[in-house]
N, C-alpha and C positions, 0 to 999 in steps of 0.2 A: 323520650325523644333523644336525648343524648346515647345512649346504650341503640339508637337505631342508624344513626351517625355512624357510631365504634364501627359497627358490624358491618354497616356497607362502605367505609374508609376500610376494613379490613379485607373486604371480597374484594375492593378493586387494587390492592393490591396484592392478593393475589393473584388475579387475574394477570397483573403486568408482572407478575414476578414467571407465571406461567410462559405466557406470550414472549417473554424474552429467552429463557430456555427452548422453547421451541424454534425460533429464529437462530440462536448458536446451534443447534441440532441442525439443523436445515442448510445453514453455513457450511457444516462440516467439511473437509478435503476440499473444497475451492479455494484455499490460500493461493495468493500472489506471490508469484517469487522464484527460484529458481535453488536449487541444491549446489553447494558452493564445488570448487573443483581446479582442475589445471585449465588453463588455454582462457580464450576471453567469448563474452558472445560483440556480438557485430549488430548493432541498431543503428539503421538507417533512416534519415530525415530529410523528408523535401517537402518545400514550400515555391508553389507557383500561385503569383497576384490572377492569372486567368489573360484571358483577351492574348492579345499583341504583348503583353508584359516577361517581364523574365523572372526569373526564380531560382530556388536554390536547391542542391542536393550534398548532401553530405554522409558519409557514416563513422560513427564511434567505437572505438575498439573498450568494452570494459570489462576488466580482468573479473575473473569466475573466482578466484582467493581473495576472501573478504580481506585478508592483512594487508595484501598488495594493492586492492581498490581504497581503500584506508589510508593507504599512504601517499596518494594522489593529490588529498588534502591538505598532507602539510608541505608551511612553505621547506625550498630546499634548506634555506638558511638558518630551521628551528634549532633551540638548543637538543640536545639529549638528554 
């Protein structure tokens, strides 16, 4: 009885050892994200409550050089 335990605690992991490789496969080339670069991209946001109400629109300028969006972060005042 224990040696039938071993064997099927061992099929199901591999079963989920499979299933998971098969999901990163399937994943493949759909990462999020964008190839870093000169200039900035432009993300626009608006929020309207609906009805008669008001709302808002904005857009963000965020640099494409991960060093330069990087240093947005820190305050002006940090040491060096």
């Amino acid at each position: 009885m224990t040696l039938g335990i071993v064997i099927l605690s061992g099929l199901v992991l591999l079963l989920a050892v499979l299933r998971g490789l098969q999901a990163l496969r399937h994943t493949e080339g759909t990462e999020r994200g964008s190839e870093p670069g000169k200039g900035y991209h432009v993300i626009e946001a608006e929020y309207f409550s609906g009805g008669g109400g008001g709302g808002h629109s904005t857009s963000y300028k965020i640099p494409r050089d991960p060093q330069e969006y990087a240093r947005t972060f820190i305050p002006k005042d940090a040491p060096k």
